[in-house]
C-alpha positions, 0 to 999 in steps of 0.5 A: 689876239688873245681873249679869256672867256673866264678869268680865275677869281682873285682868291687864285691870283693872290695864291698864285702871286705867293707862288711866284714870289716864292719862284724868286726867292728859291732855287729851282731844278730842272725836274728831268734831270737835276740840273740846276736851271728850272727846265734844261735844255736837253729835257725841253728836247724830250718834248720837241718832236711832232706830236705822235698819236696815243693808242686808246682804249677800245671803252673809250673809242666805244664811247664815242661810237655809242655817242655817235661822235666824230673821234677827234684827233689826239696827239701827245708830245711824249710818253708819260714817262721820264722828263715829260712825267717829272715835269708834269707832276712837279708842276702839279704836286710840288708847288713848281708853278713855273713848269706849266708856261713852259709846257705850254710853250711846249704845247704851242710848238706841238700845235704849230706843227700840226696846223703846218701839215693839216692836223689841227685847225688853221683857223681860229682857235678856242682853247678849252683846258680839260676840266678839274675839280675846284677844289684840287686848284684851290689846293695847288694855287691855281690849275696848271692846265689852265696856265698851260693853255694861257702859254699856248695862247700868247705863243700862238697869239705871237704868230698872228693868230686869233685865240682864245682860252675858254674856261668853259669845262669843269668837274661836278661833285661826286667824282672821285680820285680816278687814280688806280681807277681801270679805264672802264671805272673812270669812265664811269667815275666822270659820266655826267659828272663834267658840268659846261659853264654856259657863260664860257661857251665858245661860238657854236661853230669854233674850232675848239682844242682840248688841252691837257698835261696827261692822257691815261685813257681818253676818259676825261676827253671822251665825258669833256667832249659828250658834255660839249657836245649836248650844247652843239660844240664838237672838239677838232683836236685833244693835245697833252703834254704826255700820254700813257699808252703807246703811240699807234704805228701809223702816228 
């Protein structure tokens, strides 16, 4: 069973339902490759191995030490390179709004793996996009992250299990393009600045999921998770589509 603990204002679906009429009426690449089909299947296979452990950054393992947080786990499908970073930037910047779901089927299959070997949550879940500026979805039609976790939860639904997506996280005023940004200046970039809305909070003792399309640093999971955890919710695992560091040798 799937629940939305907040649903997008209906200026969104409507920007939303131009896109997709737009999906029928154009030709669509796979963005891997150039193929013509929306995503082939050989770039698809690009994002079907067990997701591997990115290696953070020692500011944001120090954030989380200072916060005196347990870390959580992280995971990617892949490096943010090749078909996965083509995917996720047209998804995001080229108006492609059939690529999320297809990421977060992707994402879902990675998430089952896990639960199948005891790294991620068996029970129900709460699935909390990772937070973005209003202003950023307005301007793409609606928020990819968002409809990748919606994708995740009908998969995961499918199977039997309860789910849920929580709209819970987003980002205040005052934080800047972290593109360019080091990791210590992003980190400081979203201090403070990821606002939690109440109304969206799951139970205080959920299992919660942090999705999102890319990891660069950790710092957005690192301030999502101090934000979450000044209201008593703890995140078990943050999942991306890619990441920007390498994998640890032991994940």
């Amino acid at each position: 069973m799937t629940r939305s603990a907040s649903d997008p204002e209906p200026h969104r679906r409507l920007a939303g339902l131009g896109h997709e009429l737009a999906d029928l009426v154009l030709p669509r690449s796979c963005p891997g490759c150039g193929a013509a089909q929306p995503w082939c299947a050989g770039c698809a296979r690009t994002l079907a191995d067990r997701p591997r452990e990115p290696m953070l950054g020692e500011s944001t393992l120090d954030g989380f030490a200072a916060a005196a947080m347990a870390l959580p786990q992280f995971r990617a499908l892949a490096r943010y390179r090749g078909p996965a970073r083509a995917a996720v930037i047209a998804g995001k910047e080229h108006g492609r709004r059939d690529l999320p779901p297809r990421l977060g089927r992707a994402l879902a299959t990675g998430l089952l793996r896990l639960q199948r070997i005891g790294l991620a949550p068996p029970t129900e879940l709460w699935l909390l996009p990772a937070p973005t500026k209003s202003t950023a979805a307005r301007g793409r039609g609606g928020d990819p992250v968002t409809a990748m976790a919606c994708a995740v939860a009908r998969q995961l639904a499918a199977t039997g299990q309860r789910v849920s997506v929580a709209r819970t996280l987003r980002t205040g005023a005052g934080a800047a393009d972290s593109a360019g940004l080091s990791a210590a200046a992003r980190a400081d970039n979203l201090a403070g600045r990821i606002k939690v809305r109440r109304s969206a909070l799951p139970p205080p003792d959920a299992a919660l999921v942090l999705l999102d399309d890319v990891l660069t640093t950790g710092a957005t999971a690192l301030a999502s998770c101090l934000a979450l955890a000044a209201h008593q919710r703890q995140v078990s695992l943050v999942l991306t589509v890619a990441a920007v560091p390498d994998w640890r040798r032991t994940g």
